[in-house]
N, C-alpha and C positions, 0 to 999 in steps of 0.2 A: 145460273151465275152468268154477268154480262160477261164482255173483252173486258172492259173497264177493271171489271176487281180481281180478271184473272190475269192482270199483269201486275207485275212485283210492286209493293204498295211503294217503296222505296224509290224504283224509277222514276214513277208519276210525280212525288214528293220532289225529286231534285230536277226533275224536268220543271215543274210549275214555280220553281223559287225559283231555277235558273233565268227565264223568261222573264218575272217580276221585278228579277234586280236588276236587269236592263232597262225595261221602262222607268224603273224606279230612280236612276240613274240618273233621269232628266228629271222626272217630276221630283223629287228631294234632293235633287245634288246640285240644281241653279241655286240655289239659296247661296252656298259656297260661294260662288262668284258674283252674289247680289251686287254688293259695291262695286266693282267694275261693271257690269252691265247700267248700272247705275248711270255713270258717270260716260261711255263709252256711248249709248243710246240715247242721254240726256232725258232721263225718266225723273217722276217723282217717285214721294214712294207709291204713292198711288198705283201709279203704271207699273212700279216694279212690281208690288201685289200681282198684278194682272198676269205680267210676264211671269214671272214665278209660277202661277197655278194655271196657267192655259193649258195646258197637259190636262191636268185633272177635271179642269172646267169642259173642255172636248169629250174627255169617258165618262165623266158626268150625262150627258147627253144623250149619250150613246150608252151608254150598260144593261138598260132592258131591252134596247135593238139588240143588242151581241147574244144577250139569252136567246132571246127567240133564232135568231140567225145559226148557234151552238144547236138549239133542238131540234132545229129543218136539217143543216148541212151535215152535222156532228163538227166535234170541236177542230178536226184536225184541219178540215176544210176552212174551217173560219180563223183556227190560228193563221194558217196559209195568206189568207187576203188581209184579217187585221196588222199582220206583220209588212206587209207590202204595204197597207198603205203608213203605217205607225214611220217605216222608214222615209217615205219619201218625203213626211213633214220634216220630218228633222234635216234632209239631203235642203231641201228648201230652204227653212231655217238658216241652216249654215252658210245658206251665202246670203242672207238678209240684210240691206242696208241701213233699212227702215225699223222704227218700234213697229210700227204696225204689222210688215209681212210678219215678223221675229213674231208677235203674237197669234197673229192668225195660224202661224205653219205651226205652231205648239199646239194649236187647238186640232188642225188635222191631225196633228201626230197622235193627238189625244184619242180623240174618234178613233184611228186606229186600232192602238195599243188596249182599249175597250174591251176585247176579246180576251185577253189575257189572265184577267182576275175572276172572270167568267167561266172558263175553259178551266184554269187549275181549280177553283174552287167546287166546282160539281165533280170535276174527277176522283178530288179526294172526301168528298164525302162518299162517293161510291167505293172509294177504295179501303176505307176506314173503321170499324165502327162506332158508337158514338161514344166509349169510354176512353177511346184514342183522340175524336176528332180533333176536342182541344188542344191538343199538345199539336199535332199535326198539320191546322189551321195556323198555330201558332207560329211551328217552322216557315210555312211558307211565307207568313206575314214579318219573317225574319228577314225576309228579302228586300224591303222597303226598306228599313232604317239600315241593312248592308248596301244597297244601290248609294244611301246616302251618305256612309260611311268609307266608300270607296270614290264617290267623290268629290269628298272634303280633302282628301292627298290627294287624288288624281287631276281632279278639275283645275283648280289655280294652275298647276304646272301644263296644262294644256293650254290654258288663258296667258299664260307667261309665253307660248312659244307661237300659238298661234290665233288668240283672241278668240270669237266663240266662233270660229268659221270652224278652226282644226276642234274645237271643245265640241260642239252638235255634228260635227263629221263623224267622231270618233263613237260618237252616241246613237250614229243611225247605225255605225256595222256593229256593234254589241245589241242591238233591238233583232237587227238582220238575223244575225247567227242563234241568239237563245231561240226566238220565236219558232225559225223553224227549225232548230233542233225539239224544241217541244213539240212541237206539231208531229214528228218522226215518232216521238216517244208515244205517243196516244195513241190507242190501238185504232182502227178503222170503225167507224160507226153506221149502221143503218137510219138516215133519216126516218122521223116517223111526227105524227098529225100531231099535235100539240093546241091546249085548250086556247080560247081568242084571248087576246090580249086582256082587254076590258075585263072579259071573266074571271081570269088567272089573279090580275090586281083586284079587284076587288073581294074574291076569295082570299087574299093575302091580307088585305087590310082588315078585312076584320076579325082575323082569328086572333083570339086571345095576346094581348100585352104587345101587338105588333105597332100597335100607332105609339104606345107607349116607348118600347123601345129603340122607335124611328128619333123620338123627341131626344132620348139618350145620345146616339150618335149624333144628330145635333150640336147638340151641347158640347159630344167632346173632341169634334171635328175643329170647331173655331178654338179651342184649347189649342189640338196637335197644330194646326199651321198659325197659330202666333207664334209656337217656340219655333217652327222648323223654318219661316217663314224671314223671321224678323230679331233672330237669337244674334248674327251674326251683326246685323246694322245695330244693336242694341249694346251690344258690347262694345263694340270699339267708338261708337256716339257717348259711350260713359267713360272715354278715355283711357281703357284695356288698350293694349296690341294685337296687329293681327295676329301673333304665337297666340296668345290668348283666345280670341275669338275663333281661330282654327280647332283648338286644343278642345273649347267648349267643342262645337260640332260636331266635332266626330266624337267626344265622350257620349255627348245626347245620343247618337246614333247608335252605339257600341250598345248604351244601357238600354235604347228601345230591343236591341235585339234578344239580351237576357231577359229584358220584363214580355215579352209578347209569348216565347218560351214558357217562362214560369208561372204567368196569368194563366197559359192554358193549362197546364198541369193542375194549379190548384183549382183550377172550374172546371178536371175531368172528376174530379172526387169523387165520391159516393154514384156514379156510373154516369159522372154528367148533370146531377143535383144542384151543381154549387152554381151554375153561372149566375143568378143574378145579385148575389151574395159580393163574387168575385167583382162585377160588374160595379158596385157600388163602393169597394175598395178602393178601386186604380182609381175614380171619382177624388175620394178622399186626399191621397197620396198628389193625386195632379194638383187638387185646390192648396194645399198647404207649401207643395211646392215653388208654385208661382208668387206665394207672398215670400218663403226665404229667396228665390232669385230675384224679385222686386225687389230685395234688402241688400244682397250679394253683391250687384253691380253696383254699390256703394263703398265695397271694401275690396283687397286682395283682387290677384287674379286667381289665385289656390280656391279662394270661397268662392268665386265666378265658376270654375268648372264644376267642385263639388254642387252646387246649388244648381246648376242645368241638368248635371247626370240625376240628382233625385227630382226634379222636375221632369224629366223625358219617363223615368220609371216609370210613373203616372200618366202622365198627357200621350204619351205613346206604347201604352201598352194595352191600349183598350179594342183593337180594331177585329181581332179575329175571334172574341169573345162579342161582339154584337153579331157577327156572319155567321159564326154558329149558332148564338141562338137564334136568328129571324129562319134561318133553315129548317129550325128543329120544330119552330113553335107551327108549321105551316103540316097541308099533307107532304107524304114523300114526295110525288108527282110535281110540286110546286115549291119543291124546297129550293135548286140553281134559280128559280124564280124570282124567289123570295129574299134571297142574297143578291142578287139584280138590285132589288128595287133599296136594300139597307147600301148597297154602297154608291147608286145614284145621289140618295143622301148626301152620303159623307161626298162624294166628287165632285154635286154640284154646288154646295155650301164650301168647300175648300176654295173653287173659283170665285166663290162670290163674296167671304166672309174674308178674305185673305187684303183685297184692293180697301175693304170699311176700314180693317184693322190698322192698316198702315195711314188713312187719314186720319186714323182717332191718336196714332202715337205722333202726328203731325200736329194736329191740334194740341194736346194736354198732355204728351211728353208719355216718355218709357214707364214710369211708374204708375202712368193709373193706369197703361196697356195691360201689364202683369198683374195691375188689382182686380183690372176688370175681367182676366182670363182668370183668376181663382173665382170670382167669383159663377161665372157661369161654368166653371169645373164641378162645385158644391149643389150647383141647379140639375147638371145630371147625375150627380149621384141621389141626389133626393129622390129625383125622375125612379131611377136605377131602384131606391128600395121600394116605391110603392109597383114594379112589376109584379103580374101574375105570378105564384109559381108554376115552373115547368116541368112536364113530365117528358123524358125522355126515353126511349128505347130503349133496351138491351145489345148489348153486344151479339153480334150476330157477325 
């Protein structure tokens, strides 16, 4: 038995969402104050796309450096430097006068904070086993739509007092403090030889339903950051309030954290059987929802929030049910690998899929945005039923 699983599963567990909701904090909580960076920076939405996902476009990048970098140094070493540098993007950031620094320091920060979903994710698979993992994967993917859901309150009232100088100041010492509290919490690791890169991937790509499943997060990555992305500009452009468009946000966030929870639950079923079942679900649920919130932002602001929180159900409940299966489908040895390369996916499609989306609701308006997101929600769940089935381990 490693250090790893002989430390309390529970630690590991609130160390590695601690850490997440921090980084998460930048990467899903600018949305919150999209309209004033908007207007303060003199962006389109283009550029705000950009600005919004620069964080994830940077870990994008960097996510199978960070694996390899966790398998050389051990995680606690790398949480150590990714945290150092994840802050000093944002220490930057905050005093940026320019759209450009303001984007470039996000994409450091990004690079940085790379280590993070790297580090918690191998820990709890080692800490886990796989008739838990789902649920477990889940908690800590709870921390994303919490980072975001903290600041949907937090953020504007930091923007009200001191514009994003004091809003990214306040976000490097929260990156500061979780990161290397998690770094404390992971036991000490022995570096050891790890297979060449080249090898590793390409043993990963071709094991059973993995290219398949790459195509899945795909699909449901330009889902999650249309709503997370462009919920807020979408609302109050349809003539809602900001109460309104606040209320939507943090609801979205609130129901990403029960649906990533209860996704993984029902895809631990039968000792871990269900995922691609489950998979093909949140599909379903995302594509239906984005045509009632395509409909929504025509009525009520009552029907505007209901219609996001069952659209987020969906569109954000899928992410820690692709990282467990790309782990599972792989050998052991190559499993932190193999979740490297499923959420370089989803990081660097976030960066890149986020700047299209916002020209295409510039061109042809909010409603075909939302048709076009059910539609490529229904494309990964199809993806989703024609995977292999998987055979998973027992609990051990």
């Amino acid at each position: 038995m490693t250090a790893a699983t002989r430390r309390a599963p529970g630690a590991v567990l609130v160390g590695a969402s601690g850490a997440q909701a921090a980084v998460s904090l930048v990467n899903f909580g600018l949305p919150a104050i999209g309209p004033e960076l908007l207007d303060d920076f003199d962006l389109t939405l283009f550029e705000l796309g950009a600005v919004l996902t620069g964080g994830l476009l940077g870990a994008g990048v960097a996510l199978i450096g960070a694996g390899v970098l966790v398998d050389r140094i051990g995680a606690r070493g790398s949480m150590l430097a990714g945290t150092a540098l994840a802050t000093l993007g944002l220490v930057v950031a905050a005093g940026a006068s320019s759209k450009h620094v303001l984007f470039w320091a996000l994409v450091v920060f990004g690079v940085g904070s790379a280590v993070v979903p790297i580090a918690g994710t191998g820990a709890l698979f080692r800490a886990y086993p796989a008739s838990r993992r789902g649920w477990a994967l889940g908690v800590r993917q709870t921390a994303v739509p919490l980072g975001g859901a903290i600041a949907a309150v937090l953020y504007p009232t930091l923007y009200a007092l001191g514009g994003a100088s004091l809003t990214l100041a306040a976000s490097a010492a929260a990156v500061a403090a979780s990161g290397a509290w998690f770094a404390l919490v992971l036991p000490p690791e022995e570096p050891h030889v790890v297979p060449r890169r080249g090898a590793a991937l390409g043993s990963i790509l071709r094991a059973p339903g993995v290219l398949t499943l790459l195509a899945v997060a795909a699909c449901y990555i330009v889902v999650l950051q249309a709503l997370l992305a462009f919920l807020v500009p979408a609302v109050r452009e349809s003539g809602h309030s900001e109460l309104t468009a606040a209320v939507a946000y943090f609801g979205v966030n609130v129901a990403a954290m029960a649906a990533r929870i209860a996704w993984g639950s029902v895809a631990d079923r039968g000792g871990g059987s269900r995922r691609v079942r489950t998979l093909v679900e949140v599909g379903v649920v995302a594509s239906m929802g984005a045509v009632v919130f395509a409909f929504a932002l025509h009525a009520g602001p009552v029907a505007v929030v209901l219609a996001a929180i069952v659209f987020g159900l969906g569109a954000l409940g899928w992410n820690a049910l692709v990282y467990v299966s790309a782990g599972e489908r792989v050998d052991p040895s190559l499993a932190a690998r193999s979740v490297a390369v499923a959420a370089t996916v989803v990081f660097v499609l976030s960066g890149l899929a986020t700047p299209l989306l916002g020209a295409l609701a510039d061109a042809v308006g909010w409603d075909a945005l939302w048709l076009a997101t059910a539609l490529i929600a229904g494309l990964g769940a199809y993806l989703a039923h024609r995977l292999p089935p998987q055979a998973v381990e027992g609990a051990s």
